[in-house]
C-alpha positions in Angstrom: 0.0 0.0 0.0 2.4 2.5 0.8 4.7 1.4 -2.5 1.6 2.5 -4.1 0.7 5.6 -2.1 4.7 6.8 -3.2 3.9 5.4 -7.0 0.9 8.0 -6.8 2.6 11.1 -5.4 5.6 11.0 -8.0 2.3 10.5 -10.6 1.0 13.8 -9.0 4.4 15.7 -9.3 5.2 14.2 -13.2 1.8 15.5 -13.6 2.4 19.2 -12.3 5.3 18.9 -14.4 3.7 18.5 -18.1 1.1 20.3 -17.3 2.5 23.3 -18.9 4.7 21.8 -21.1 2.9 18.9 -23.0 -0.5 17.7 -22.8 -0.5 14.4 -23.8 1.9 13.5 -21.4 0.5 15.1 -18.3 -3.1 13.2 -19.4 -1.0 9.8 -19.7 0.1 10.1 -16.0 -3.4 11.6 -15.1 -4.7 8.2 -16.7 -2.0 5.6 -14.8 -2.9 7.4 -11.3 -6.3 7.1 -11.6 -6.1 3.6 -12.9 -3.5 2.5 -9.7 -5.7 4.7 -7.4 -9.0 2.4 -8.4 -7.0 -0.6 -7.8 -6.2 0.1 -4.5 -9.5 1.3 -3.5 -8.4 5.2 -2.7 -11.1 7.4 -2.9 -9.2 10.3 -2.3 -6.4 10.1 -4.5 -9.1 8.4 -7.6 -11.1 12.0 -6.7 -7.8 14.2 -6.6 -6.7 12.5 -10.1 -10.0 12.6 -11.7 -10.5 16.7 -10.8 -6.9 17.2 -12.2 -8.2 15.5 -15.1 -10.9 17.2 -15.9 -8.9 20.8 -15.5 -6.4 19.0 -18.1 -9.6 18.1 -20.3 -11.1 21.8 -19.8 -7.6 23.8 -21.1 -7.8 21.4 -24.0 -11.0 22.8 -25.0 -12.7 19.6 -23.7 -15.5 21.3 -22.2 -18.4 18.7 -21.8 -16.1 16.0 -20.8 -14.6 18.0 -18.2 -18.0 19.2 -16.7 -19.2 15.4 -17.0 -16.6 14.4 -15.0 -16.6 17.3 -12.0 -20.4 16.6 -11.9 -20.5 13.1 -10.8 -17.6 13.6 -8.4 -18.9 14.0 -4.5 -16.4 15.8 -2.6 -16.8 15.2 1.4 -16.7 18.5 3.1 -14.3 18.0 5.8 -11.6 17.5 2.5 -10.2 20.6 2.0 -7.2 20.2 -0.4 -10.3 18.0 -2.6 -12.8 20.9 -2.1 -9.5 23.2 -3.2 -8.8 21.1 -6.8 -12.7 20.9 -7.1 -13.5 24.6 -7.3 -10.3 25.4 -9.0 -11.2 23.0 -12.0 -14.4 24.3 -12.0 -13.3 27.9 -12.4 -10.9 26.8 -14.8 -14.1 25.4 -16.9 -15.6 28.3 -17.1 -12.7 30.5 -17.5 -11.9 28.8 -20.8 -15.2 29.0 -21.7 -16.0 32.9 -21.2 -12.9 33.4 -23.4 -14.1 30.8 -26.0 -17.6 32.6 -26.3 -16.3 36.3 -25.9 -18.5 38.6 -27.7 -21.9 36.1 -27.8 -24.4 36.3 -25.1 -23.4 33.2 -23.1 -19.7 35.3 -22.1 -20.9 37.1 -19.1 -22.9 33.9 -17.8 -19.7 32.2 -17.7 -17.8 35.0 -16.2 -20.3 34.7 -13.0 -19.3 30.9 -13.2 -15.8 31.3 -12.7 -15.9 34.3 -10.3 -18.3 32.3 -8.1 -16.0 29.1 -8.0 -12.8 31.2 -7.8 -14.4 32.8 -4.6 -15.3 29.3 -3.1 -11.6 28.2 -4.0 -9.9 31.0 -1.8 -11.7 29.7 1.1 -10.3 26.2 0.9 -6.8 27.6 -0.5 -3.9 27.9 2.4 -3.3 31.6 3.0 -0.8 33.9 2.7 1.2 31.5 0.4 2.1 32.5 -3.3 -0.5 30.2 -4.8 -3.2 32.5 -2.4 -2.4 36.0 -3.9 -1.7 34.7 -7.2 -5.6 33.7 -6.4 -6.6 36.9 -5.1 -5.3 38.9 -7.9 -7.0 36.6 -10.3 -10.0 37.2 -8.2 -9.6 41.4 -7.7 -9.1 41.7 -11.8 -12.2 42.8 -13.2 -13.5 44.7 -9.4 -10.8 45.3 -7.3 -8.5 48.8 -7.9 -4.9 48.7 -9.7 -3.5 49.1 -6.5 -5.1 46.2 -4.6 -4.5 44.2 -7.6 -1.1 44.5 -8.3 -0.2 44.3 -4.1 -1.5 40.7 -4.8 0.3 39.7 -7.6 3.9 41.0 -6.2 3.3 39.6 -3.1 2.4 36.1 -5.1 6.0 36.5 -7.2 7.6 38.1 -4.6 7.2 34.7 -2.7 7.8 32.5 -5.8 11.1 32.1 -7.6 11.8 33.5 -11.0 12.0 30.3 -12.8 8.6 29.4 -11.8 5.3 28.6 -13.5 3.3 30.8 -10.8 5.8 33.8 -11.1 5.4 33.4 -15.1 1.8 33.8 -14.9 1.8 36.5 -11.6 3.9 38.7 -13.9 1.5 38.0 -17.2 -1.6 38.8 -15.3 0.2 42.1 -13.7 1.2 43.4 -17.2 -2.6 42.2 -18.6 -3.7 44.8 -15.7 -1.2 48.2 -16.1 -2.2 47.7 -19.8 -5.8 47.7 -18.8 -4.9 51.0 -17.3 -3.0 52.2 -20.0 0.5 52.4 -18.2 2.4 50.7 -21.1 5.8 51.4 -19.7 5.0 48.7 -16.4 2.7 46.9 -18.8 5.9 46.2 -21.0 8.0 45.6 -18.0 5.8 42.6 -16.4 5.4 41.6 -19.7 8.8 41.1 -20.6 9.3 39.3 -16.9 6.9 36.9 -17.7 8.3 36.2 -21.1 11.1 35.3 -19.6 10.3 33.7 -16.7 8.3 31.3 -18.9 12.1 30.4 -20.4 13.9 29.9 -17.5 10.6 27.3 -16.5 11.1 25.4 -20.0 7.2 25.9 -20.5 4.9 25.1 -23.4 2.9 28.4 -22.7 4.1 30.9 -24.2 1.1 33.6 -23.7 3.8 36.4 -23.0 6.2 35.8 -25.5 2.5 35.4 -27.8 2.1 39.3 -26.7 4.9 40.4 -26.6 5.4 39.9 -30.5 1.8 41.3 -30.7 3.1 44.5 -29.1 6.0 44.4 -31.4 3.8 44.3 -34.8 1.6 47.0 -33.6 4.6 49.3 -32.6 5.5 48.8 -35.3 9.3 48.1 -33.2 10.6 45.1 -35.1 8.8 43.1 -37.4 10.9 40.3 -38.3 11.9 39.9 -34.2 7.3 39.4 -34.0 7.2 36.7 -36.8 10.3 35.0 -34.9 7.8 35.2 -31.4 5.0 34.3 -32.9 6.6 31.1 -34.5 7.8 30.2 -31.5 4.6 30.4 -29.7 3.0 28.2 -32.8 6.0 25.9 -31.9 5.3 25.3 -28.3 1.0 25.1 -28.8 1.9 22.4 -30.8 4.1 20.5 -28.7 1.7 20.9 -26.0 -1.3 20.2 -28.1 -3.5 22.8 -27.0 -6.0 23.7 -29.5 -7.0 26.7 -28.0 -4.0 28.3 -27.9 -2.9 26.9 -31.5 -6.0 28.7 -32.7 -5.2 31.9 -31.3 -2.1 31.7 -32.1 -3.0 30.7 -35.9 -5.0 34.3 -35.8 -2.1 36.1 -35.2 0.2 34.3 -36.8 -1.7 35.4 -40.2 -1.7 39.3 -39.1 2.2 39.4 -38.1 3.4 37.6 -41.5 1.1 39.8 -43.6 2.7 42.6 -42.0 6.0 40.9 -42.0 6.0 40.0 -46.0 4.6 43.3 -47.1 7.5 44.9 -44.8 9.9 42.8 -47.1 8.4 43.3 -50.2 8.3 47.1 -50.1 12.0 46.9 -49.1 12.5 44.9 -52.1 10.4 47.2 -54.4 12.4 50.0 -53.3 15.8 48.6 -53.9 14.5 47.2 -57.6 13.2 50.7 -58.1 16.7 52.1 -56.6 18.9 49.8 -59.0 16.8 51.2 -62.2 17.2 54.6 -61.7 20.6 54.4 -60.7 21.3 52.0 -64.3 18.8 54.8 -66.4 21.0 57.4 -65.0 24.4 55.8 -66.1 22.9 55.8 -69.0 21.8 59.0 -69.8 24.9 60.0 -68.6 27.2 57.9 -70.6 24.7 59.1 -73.7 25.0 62.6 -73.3 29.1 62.1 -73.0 29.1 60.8 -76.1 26.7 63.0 -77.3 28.8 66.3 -75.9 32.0 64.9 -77.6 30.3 64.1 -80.9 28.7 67.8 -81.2 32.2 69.4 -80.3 33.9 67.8 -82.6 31.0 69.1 -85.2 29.9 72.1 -83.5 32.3 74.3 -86.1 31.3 71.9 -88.9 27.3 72.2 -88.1 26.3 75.5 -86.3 23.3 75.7 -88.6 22.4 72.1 -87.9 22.5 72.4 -84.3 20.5 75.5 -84.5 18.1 73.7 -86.3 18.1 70.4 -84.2 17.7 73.0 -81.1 14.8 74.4 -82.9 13.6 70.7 -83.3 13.9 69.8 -80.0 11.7 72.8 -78.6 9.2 71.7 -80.3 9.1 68.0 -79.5 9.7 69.2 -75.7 6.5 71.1 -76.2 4.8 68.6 -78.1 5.7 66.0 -74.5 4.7 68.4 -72.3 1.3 68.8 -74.5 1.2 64.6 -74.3 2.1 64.5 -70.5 -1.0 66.8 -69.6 -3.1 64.8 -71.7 -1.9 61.7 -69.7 -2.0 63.6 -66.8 -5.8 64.2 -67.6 -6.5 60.7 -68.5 -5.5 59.3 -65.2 -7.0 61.7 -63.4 -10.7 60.7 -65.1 -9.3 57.1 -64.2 -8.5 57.7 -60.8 -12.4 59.4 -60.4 -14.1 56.9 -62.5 -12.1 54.1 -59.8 -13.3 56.3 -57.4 -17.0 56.1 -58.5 -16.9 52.1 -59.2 -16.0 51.7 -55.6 -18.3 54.6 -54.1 -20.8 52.0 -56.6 -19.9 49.2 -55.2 -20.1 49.9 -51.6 -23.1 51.1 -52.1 -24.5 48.0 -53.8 -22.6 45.8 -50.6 -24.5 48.0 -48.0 -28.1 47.2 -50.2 -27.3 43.5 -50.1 -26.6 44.0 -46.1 -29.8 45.6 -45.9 -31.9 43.3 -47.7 -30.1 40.5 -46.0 -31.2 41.8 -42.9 -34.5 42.6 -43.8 -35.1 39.2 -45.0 -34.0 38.2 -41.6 -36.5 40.1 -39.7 -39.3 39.0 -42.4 -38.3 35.0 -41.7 -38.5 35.9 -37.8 -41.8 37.6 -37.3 -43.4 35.2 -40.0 -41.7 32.4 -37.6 -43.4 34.7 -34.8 -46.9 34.8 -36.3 -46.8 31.1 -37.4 -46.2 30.0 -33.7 -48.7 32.8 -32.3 -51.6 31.4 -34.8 -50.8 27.8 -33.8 -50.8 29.1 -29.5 -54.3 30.4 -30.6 -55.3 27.6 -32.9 -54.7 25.2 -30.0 -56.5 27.8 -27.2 -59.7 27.7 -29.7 -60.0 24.2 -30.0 -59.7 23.8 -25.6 -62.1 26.5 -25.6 -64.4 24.4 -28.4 -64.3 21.2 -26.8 -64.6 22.7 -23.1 -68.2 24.2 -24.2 -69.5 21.1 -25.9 -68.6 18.7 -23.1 -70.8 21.5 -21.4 -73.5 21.2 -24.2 -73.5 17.6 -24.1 -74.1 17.8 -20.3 -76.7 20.2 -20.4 -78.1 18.1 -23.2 -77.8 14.7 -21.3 -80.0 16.3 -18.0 -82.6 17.5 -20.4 -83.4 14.6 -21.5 -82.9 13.0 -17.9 -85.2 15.2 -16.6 -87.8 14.6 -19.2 -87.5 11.1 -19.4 -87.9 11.1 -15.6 -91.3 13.2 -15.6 -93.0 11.4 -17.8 -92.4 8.5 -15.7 -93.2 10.2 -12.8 -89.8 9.6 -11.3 -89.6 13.1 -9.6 -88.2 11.8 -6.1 -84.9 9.8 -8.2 -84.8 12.9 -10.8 -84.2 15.2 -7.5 -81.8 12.9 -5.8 -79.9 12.9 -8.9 -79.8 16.4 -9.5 -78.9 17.1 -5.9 -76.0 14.3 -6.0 -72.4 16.2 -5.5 -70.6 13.0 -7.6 -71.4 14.6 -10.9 -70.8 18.5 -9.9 -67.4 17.7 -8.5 -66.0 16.3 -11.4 -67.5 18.9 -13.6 -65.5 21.1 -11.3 -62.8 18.8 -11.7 -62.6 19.0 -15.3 -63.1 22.6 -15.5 -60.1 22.9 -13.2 -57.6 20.7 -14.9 -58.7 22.4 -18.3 -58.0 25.6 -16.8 -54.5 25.0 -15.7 -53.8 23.2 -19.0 -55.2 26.2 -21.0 -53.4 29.0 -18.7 -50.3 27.3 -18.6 -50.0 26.8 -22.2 -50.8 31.3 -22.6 -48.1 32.1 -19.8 -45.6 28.7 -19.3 -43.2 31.2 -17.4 -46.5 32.2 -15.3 -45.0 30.4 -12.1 -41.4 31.8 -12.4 -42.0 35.7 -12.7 -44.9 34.9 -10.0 -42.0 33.8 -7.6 -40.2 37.0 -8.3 -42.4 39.0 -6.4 -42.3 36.9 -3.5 -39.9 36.4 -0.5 -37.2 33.6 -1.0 -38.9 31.5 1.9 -42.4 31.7 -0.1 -41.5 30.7 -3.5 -44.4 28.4 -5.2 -44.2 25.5 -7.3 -46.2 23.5 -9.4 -47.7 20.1 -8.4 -45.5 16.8 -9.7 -48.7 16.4 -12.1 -47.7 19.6 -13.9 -51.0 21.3 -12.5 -51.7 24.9 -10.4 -52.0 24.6 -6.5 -55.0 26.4 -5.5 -53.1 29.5 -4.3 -51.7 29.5 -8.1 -55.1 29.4 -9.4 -56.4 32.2 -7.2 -53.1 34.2 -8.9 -53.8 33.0 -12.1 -57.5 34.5 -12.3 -55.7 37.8 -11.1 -53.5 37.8 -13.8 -56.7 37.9 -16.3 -58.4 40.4 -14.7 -60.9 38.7 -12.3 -60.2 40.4 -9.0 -63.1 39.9 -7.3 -63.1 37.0 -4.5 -67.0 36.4 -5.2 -65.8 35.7 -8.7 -63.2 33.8 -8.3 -65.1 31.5 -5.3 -68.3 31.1 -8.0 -65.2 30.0 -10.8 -62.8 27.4 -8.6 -66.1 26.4 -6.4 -64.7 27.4 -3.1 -66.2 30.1 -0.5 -65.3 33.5 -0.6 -64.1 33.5 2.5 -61.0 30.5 1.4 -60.9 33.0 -1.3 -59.7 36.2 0.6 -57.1 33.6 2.9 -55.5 32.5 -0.5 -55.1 36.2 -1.5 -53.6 37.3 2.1 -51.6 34.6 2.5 -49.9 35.6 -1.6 -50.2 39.3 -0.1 -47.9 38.7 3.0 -45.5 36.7 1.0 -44.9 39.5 -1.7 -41.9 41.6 -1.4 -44.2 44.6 -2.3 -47.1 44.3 -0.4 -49.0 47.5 -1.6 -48.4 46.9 -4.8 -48.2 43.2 -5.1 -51.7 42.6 -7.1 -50.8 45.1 -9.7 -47.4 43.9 -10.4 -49.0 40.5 -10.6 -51.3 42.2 -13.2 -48.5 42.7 -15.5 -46.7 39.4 -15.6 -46.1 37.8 -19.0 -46.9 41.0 -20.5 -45.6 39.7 -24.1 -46.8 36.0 -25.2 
């Protein structure tokens, strides 16, 4: 047993030590551990190995297997270090996941997520250790000030060495903050730290170095030192098989080597266009060296002739300048008619976007009306089939009662009139058609009820799917029938079980003067 208890804790510490560095390996331990821990019957160390697992599982963008696995774990109370790994896998879950759905409407729900289960992980975390204001800061970031949150974080590397994985990440997170606050100077400092911090720890990570060559690109500072970052970044996401990070990393990759190859090929444009004017002007100079020698040695010989080829000459120059501005002209109608073709198409982009989006809002409402019409298609046929069972009823006793006079069975006719047997499940009927019906208008009837009462007085339905009474009483509120005579004559109960249903509903609201007209208003759009 205890050969296998040490087999375990080197497990745990080969673990810790791929973690950040490769995946695949850190899940291969993960797996022996949990497989040695389930042979010798350890609870504790199969639920220590199965949470690291699942944290493994989340940072791999394994999101439902993660959550499938923390949910069917049960962690005893008494257990801190258990109740520690629990919530900090947890918050690790949804951490990944708010910055997988940023900018959708499930990001801030999974922002809640982790801040809850970072909270509950402080309380089982050992204080004042490096690991507990690493923590803290992580927990301070998004409502805590600058100076709160960066106390935390130098206390956590203060305490941790430089080499470290937690110092790596204290220093990343502290940099994330100043540039927050737009302090770049400290922002570039931490950031720096953590780059090479994450060295010195022969990590996998790599999200400084990753920003640090995305500060580069947009300073513009050094592009070809950014695509050497940003390569290595790829490098290490792929050694430790993190999608996640590979796909970020992918996305920036593109962005830097765009920037990176246009860089290069202006530089080369520039240097072609350098070597040709410097070869045209060797030229033109070598031409007119020859072409000053030649006329000198015939100037004498061919005044006349130079004095007409000067003549000549002014008048092609003239003639050139009259081409250039025609050129000139041409481009310039080029350069508006481009001009116009994109002002065109633009244009025609925005109409598509339009109609794209008007077609949109056409296929929604018509989706809107085609499930309003079926809500009131089904309402009208309850509403049908509730007045003839009534009809047939009524029906039924009139020809009872007739049958029953003509045989001069008046006594049996009363008795059966004045049974309660066939008035109870009338009332019955009527009931459980009622619920059906109103539940069907207003299914989130029960839910925005129980927001206008006290915690302690919330309501819910029967395990039938049916109102209680007190929900009935609420419901015949809600359509306008607020007076208890009514409502006793509708549910069959006296008036005076009536106005207790409606105090008791009264004393439980959190508004009590106002309670029956904010009750009025629920599930105001259906």
């Amino acid at each position: 047993m205890n050969n296998a208890t040490d087999k375990l804790r080197i497990y745990e510490r080969l673990v810790n030590e791929y973690t950040p560095y490769k995946y695949d390996s850190a899940m291969v331990y993960v797996q022996k551990a949990i497989n040695l821990a389930k042979h010798i019957d350890s609870s504790e160390y199969y639920t220590q190995f199965q949470i690291i697992k699942a944290r493994l599982l989340a940072c791999r963008g394994f999101y439902i297997e993660a959550k499938e696995i923390l949910e069917k774990l049960e962690i005893p109370p008494t257990n801190r270090q258990l109740n520690y790994l629990y919530n900090c896998s947890l918050s690790a879950l949804y951490f990944n996941l708010n910055i997988s759905t940023k900018n959708t409407e499930y990001c801030q729900r999974y922002y809640t997520l982790f801040q809850k289960y970072i909270d509950k992980a402080i309380e089982y975390c050992p204080k004042k250790d490096a690991q507990y204001y690493y923590m803290k800061g992580v927990q301070l970031y998004s409502k805590g000030t600058i100076h709160d949150i960066s106390t935390c974080f130098n206390k956590a590397m203060s305490l941790s060495e430089p080499d470290s994985r937690l110092y790596a990440m204290s220093a990343y997170a502290l940099s994330k903050t100043y540039d927050r606050n737009h302090q770049s100077e400290k922002q570039e400092r931490y950031l720096l730290l953590a780059a090479i911090s994450d060295i010195m720890a022969s990590t996998n990570e790599s999200l400084a170095l990753q920003e640090v060559a995305l500060s580069l690109y947009k300073n513009q500072d050094n592009l070809s030192k950014a695509n050497e970052y940003i390569n290595i970044s790829l490098k290490d996401a792929d050694t430790h098989s993190n999608l996640q990070r590979r796909m970020e990393v992918y996305t920036n990759l593109h962005v830097i080597l765009s920037a990176y190859y246009e860089k290069l090929q202006k530089h080369s444009t520039w240097q072609d266009v350098a070597i040709i004017s410097i070869l045209g002007l060797m030229a033109v100079i070598v031409a007119a060296i020859v072409f000053v020698v030649r006329k000198n040695q015939l100037l004498k010989l061919k005044e006349n002739e130079l004095k007409t080829l000067t003549e000549q000459f002014s008048a092609d120059n003239k003639q050139h300048k009259k081409d250039n501005k025609a050129l000139q002209d041409s481009n310039d109608e080029l350069k508006g008619s481009n001009k116009a073709l994109k002002d065109s198409n633009k244009a025609l982009q925005n109409s598509n976007k339009a109609l794209q989006n008007s077609n949109k809002a056409l296929q929604n409402s018509n989706d809107e009306f085609e499930y309003t019409n079926s809500k009131r298609e089904s309402m009208a046929n309850a509403f049908i089939m509730l007045c003839y069972q009534y009809i047939e009823r009524l029906d039924s006793q009139r020809k009872l009662v007739i049958r029953k006079i003509k045989t001069n069975q008046q006594n049996e006719l009363l008795s059966t009139l004045s049974s309660s047997k066939r008035s109870a499940e009338e009332s019955q009927n009527f009931i459980s058609q009622f619920d059906k019906i109103f539940l069907s208008l207003y299914p989130s009837f029960v839910k925005e009820l129980n927001t206008l009462l006290t915690p302690d007085a919330q309501i819910q339905l029967k395990d039938d799917n049916e109102l209680t009474p007190t929900l009935r009483v609420a419901a015949l509120i809600r359509l306008g029938v607020t007076e208890s005579a009514k409502i006793a004559g509708i549910l069959s109960y006296s008036p005076q079980t009536i106005y207790n249903y409606r105090s008791t509903l009264k004393n439980s609201a959190i508004d009590k003067e106002n309670f029956e007209e904010n009750l009025q208003k629920l599930c105001s759009v259906y």
